[in-house]
N, C-alpha and C positions, 0 to 999 in steps of 0.2 A: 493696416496702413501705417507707415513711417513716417509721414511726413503732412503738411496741412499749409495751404496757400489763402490767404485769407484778401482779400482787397474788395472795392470800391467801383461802381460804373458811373463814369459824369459824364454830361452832354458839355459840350463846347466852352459851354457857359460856366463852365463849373459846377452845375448843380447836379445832383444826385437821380441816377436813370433808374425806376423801383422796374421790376418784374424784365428786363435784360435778361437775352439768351446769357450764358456763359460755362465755354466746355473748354476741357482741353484740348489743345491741337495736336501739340507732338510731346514728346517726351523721352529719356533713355530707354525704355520699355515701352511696348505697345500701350496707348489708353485708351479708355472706352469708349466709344462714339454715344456720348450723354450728354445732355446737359441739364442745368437747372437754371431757376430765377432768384434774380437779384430780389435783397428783400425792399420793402417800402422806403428804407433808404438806402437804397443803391448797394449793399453791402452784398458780399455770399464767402463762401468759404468752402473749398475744395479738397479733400484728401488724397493725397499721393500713395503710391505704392512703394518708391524708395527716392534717396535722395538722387539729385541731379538737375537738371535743366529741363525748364517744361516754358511750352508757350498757351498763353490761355487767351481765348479771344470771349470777346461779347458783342453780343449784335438787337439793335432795337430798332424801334420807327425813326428813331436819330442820327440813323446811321452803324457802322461798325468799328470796333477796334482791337488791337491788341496788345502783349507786352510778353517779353520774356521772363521767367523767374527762375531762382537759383534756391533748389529746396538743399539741402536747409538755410534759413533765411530768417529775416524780422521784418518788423513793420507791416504794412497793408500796401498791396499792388495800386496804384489808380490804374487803370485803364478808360480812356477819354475819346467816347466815340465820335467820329468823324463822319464826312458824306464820301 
């Protein structure tokens, strides 16, 4: 892997969504139809296969959400699900 998408799942409210789906959607290459869970606090972290633009979405009893991200990159994504 080249590259690593790191970020965050909050509900509305701001607060922190633990065990949230969250997989990638699309990407310059094909990606894997997987996902994993958000930890206890909201956090997960994603490895990429090269740079470019990927969309990651997450999805919980709170609803769903998504964002774009631009590998290579900094910081931490939020992603803030919605109904």
């Amino acid at each position: 892997m080249t590259g690593r998408i790191r970020g965050i799942v909050l509900d509305a409210s701001g607060s922190p969504v633990p065990d949230a789906r969250v997989a990638l959607e699309a990407g310059p290459v094909p990606v894997p139809d997987v996902a994993l869970l958000s930890d206890g606090d909201g956090q997960f972290w994603l490895d990429v296969p090269q740079p470019g633009e990927y969309v990651v979405a997450a999805h919980a009893d709170d609803g769903s959400g998504r964002c774009t991200v631009t590998v290579p990159g900094g910081g931490v994504v939020r992603i803030v699900l919605g109904r």
